[in-house]
C-alpha positions as CSV (number, residue, x, y, z in Angstrom):
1,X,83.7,74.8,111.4
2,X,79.8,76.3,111.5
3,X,79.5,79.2,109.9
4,X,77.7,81.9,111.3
5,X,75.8,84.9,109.9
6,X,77.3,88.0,111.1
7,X,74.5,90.9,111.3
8,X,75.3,93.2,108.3
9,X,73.5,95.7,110.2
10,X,76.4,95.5,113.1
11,X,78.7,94.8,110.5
12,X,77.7,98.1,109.0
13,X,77.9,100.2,112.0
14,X,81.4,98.6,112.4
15,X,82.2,100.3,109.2
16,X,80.8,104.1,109.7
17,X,82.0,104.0,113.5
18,X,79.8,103.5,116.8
19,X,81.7,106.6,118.1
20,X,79.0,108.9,116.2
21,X,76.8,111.1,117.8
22,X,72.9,110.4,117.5
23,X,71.0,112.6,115.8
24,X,69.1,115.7,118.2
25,X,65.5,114.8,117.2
26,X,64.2,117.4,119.6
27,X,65.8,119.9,118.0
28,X,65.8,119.4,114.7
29,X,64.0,121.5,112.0
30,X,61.8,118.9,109.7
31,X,63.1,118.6,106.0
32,X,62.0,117.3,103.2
33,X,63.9,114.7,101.9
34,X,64.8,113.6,98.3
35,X,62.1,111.1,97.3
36,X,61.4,108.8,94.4
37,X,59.0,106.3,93.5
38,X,58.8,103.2,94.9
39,X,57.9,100.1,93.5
40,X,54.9,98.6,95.3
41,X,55.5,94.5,96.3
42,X,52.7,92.8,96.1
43,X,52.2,89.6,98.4
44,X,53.0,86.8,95.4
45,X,56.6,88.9,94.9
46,X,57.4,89.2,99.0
47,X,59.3,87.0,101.3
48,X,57.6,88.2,104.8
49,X,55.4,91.0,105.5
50,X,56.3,93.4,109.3
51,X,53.5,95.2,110.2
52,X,52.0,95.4,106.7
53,X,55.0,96.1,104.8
54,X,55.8,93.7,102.2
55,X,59.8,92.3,101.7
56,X,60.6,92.0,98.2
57,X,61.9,89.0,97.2
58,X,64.2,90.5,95.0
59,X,65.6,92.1,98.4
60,X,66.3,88.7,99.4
61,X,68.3,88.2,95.9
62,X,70.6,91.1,96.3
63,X,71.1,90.1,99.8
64,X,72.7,87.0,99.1
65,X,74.7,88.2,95.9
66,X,75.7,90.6,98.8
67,X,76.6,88.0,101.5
68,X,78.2,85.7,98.2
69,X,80.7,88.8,97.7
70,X,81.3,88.9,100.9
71,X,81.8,85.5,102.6
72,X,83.7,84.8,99.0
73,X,81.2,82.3,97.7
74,X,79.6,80.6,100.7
75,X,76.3,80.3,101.0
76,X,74.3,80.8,104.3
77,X,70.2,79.7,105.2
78,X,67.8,81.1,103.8
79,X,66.2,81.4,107.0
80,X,69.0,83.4,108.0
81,X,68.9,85.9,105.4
82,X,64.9,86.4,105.6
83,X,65.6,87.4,109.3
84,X,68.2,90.0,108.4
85,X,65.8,91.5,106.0
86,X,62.7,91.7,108.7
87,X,65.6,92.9,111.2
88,X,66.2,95.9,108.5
89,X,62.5,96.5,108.2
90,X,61.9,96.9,111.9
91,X,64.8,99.0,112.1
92,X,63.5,101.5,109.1
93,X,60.0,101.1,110.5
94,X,61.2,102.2,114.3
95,X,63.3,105.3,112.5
96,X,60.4,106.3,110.6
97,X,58.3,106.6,113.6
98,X,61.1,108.7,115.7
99,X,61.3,111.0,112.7
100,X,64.5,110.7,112.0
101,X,64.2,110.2,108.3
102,X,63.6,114.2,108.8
103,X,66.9,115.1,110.8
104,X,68.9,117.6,109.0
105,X,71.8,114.6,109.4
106,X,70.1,112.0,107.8
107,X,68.9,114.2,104.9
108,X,72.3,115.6,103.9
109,X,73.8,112.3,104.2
110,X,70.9,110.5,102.2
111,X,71.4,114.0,99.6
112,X,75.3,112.6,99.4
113,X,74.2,108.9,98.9
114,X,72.2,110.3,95.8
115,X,74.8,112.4,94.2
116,X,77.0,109.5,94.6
117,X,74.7,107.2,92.8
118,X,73.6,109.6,90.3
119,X,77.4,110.4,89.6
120,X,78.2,106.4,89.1
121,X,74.7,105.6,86.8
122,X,76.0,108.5,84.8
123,X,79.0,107.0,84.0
124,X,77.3,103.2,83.6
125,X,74.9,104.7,81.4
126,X,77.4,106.1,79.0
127,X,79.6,103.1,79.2
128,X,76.4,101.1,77.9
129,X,75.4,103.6,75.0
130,X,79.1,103.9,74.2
131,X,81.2,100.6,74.2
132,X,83.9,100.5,72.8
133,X,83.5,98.5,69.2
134,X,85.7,95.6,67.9
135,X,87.4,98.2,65.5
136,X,88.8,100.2,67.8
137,X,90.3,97.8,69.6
138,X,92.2,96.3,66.5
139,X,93.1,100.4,66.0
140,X,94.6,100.3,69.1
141,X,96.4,96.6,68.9
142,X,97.8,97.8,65.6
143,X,99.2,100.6,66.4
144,X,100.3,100.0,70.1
145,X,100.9,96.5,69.9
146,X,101.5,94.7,66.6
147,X,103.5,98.5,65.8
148,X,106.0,97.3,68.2
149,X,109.6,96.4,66.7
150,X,111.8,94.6,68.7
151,X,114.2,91.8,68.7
152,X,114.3,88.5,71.0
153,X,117.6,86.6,71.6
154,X,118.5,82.9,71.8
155,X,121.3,82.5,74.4
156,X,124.0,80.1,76.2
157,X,125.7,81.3,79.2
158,X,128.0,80.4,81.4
159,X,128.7,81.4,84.6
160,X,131.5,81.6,87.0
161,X,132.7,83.5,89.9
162,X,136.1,85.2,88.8
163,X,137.3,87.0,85.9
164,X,140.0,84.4,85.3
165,X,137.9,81.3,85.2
166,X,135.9,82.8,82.4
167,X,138.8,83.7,80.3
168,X,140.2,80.1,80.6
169,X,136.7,79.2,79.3
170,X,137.1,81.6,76.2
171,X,141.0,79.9,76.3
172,X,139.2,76.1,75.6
173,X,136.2,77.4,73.2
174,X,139.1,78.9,71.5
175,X,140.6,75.7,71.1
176,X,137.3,73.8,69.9
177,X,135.7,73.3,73.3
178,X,132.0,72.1,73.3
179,X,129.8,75.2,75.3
180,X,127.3,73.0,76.4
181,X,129.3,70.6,77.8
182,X,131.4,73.4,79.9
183,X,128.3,74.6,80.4
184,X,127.3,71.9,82.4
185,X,130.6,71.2,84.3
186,X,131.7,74.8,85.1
187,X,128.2,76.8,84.8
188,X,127.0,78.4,88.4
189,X,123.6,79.2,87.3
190,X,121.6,76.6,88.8
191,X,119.2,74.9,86.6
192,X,119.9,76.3,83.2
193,X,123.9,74.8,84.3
194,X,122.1,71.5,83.8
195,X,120.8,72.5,80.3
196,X,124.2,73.4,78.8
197,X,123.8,77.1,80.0
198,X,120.3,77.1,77.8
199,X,118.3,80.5,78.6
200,X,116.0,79.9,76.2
201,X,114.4,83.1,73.7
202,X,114.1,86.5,76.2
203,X,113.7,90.3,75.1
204,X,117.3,92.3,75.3
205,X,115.1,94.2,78.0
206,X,114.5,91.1,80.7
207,X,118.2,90.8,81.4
208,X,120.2,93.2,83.3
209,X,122.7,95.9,80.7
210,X,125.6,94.5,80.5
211,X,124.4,90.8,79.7
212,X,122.0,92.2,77.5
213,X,124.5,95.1,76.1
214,X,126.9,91.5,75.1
215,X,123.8,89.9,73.6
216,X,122.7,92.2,71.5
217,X,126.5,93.2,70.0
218,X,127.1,89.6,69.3
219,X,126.6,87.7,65.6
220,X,124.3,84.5,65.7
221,X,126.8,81.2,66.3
222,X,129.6,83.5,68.1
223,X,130.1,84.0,72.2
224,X,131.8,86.8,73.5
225,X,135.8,86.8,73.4
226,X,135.9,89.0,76.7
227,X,134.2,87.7,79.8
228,X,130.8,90.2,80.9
229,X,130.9,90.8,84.4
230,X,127.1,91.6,86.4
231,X,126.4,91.3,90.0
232,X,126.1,87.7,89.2
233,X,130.0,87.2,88.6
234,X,131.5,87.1,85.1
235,X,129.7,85.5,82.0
236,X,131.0,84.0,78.5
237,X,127.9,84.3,76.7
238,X,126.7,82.5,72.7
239,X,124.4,83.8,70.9
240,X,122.4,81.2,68.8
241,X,120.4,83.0,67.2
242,X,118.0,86.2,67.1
243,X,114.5,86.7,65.6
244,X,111.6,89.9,65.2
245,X,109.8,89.9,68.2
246,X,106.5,88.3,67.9
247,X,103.4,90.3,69.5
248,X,101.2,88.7,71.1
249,X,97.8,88.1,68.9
250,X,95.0,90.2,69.4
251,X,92.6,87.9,71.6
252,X,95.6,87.6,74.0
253,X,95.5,91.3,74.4
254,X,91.6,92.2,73.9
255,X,90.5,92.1,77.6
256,X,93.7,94.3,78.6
257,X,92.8,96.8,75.5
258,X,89.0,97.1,76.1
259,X,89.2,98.6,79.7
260,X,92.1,100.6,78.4
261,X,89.9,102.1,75.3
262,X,87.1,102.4,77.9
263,X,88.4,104.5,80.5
264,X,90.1,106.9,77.4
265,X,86.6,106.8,76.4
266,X,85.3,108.7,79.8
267,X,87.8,110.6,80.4
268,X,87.3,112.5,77.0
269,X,83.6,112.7,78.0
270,X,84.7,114.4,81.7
271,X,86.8,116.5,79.8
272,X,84.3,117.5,77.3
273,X,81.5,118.3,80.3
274,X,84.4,120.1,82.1
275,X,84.7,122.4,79.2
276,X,81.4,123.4,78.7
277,X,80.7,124.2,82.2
278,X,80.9,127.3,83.9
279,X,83.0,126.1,87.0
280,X,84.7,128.4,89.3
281,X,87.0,127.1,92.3
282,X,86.6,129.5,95.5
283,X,89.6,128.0,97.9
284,X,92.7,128.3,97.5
285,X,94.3,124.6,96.3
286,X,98.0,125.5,97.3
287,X,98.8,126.1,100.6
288,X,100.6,129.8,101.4
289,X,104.7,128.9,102.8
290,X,104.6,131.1,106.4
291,X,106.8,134.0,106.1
292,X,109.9,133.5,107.5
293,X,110.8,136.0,110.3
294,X,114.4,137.6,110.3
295,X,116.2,136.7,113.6
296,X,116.2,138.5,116.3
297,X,119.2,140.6,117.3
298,X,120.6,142.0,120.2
299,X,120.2,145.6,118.5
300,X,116.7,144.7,117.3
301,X,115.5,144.0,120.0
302,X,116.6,147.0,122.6
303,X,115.2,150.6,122.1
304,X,116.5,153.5,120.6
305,X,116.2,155.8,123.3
306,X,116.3,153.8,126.7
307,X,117.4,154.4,130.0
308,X,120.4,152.6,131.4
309,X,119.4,149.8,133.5
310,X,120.3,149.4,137.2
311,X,121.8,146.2,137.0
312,X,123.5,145.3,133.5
313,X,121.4,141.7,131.9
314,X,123.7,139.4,131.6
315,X,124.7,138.3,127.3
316,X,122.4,135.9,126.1
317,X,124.4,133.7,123.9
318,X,122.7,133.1,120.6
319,X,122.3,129.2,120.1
320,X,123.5,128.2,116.4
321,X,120.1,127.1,114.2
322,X,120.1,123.2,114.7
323,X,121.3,121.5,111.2
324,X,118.5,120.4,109.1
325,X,117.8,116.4,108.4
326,X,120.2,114.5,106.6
327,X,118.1,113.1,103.6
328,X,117.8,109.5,103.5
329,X,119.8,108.1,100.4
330,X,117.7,107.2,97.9
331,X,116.7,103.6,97.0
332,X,119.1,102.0,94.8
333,X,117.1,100.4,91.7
334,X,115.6,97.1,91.3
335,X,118.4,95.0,89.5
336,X,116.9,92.5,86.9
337,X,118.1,89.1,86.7
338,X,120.3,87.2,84.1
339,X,117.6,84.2,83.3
């Protein structure tokens, strides 16, 4: 397949919407806009020069990081890119010239873009003079992670569709039966049937209550004397043995913890500008209920003092308030799995 270089200029008016109105030049009141410096390019750092305005070529590099981010890696001509730049120039050049870098609309929105960016270099810049330091992220993995007490399980099951298959397999454990090897002759559960019922080491919390509740009230070498019933069918479950849960060491964790710490990090320093400023909030932020009118009635609505009609209205029969939306039951929970 040739790949093709969509315009990020159409592209970008894809985006916004082609459905906007254009700015009324004629009309419009010239104001100043926010300015800055800008860097002057010199001919030994441009990529093409329109009309005596040199192209960066550092343009040209945040172009393609641009087009990299966006075509997820590909690459396109660098012929092609240079072009979109002198397209953008012409394009500034022409507005420029029609004054429209002046319009009341292009200077609020180009006032937005700035607040916006200011806002986000804010919070870069105190990322970058605060980072968040290899201490306080073992702090944090001490107390949060290695803290954490908990107790895995080693496990056999096996599984079976009624209650009285699994007591018959209780019945012939009872009388010395090998687990594993009813395991793998009786077992329903698929791969770990194959195993001798095997499930391996698991948190009490991976499995679904009542295989977990059996688990966890069992002694290491014994199996459960009643069979546990799930949604899965009925279980006789061994417990092999149990062990301290082992957290996870701290470079598994350190990329989790870091973003974690970081964002704690900014949100103190929002709170702590949000306290020291003088902020008042003039709209309301909850929205008033309507009032809710009394029905009408036939007495209500007559006058006190009226003459008698010629010709009697006939009754208007009150229609009965239509009953309000049965609720949709709620969503029955996620059931975990028995693994």
């Amino acid at each position: 397949m040739k790949l093709k270089l969509l315009s990020l200029l159409v592209a970008g008016l894809a985006m916004t919407g082609c459905d906007q109105k254009p700015a009324n030049t004629t009309a419009a009141t010239p104001v100043s806009a926010p300015t800055a410096a800008t860097p002057t390019v010199g001919k030994d750092d441009a990529v093409a020069v329109v009309n005596g305005q040199y192209i960066a070529k550092s343009a040209l590099e945040e172009l393609e990081k641009e087009i990299a981010m966006r075509s997820h890696g590909q690459s396109f001509p660098k012929e092609k890119l240079v072009e979109e730049l002198i397209q953008r120039e012409l394009l500034i050049q022409d507005a420029t010239k029609k004054n429209l870098d002046q319009t009341p609309e292009f200077v609020a929105r180009l006032t937005d873009a700035r607040k916006a960016l200011l806002s986000q270099t804010d919070l870069q810049n105190f990322i970058a003079t605060n980072p968040v330091t290899d201490a306080e992220v073992k702090a944090e993995y001490d107390s949060k992670v290695a803290a954490e007490k908990g107790v895995e399980y080693k496990a056999r099951h096996i599984l079976v569709k009624t209650e009285a298959e699994a007591k018959k397999i209780i019945a012939d454990l009872d009388k010395g039966g090998d687990f594993t090897k009813l395991a793998n002759k009786l077992s329903l559960d698929g791969k770990e049937a194959q195993n001798g019922g095997d499930l391996g080491w698991f948190l009490a919390a991976q499995m679904v209550a009542p295989f977990s509740d059996a688990v966890a009230a069992l002694e290491n070498g014994k199996y459960t004397k009643t069979p546990v019933q799930t949604q899965f069918g009925y279980h006789v479950i061994l417990r092999e043995d149990s062990r301290p849960q082992t957290p996870p060491p701290l470079d598994a964790v350190k990329d989790q913890l870091t973003p974690f710490l970081q964002r704690q990090k900014v949100q103190t320093m929002l709170e702590g500008l949000r306290k020291a400023a003088k902020v008042e909030v003039l709209i309301p932020l909850t929205e008033e209920k309507p009032k809710t009118e009394a029905p009408a009635t036939v007495e209500s609505v007559q006058p006190t003092a009226a003459p008698a009609p010629a010709v009697e209205a006939a009754p208007v029969e009150a229609k009965p308030a239509e009953p309000a939306a049965t609720p949709a039951p709620a969503a029955e929970p996620a059931k975990e799995t028995a693994k």
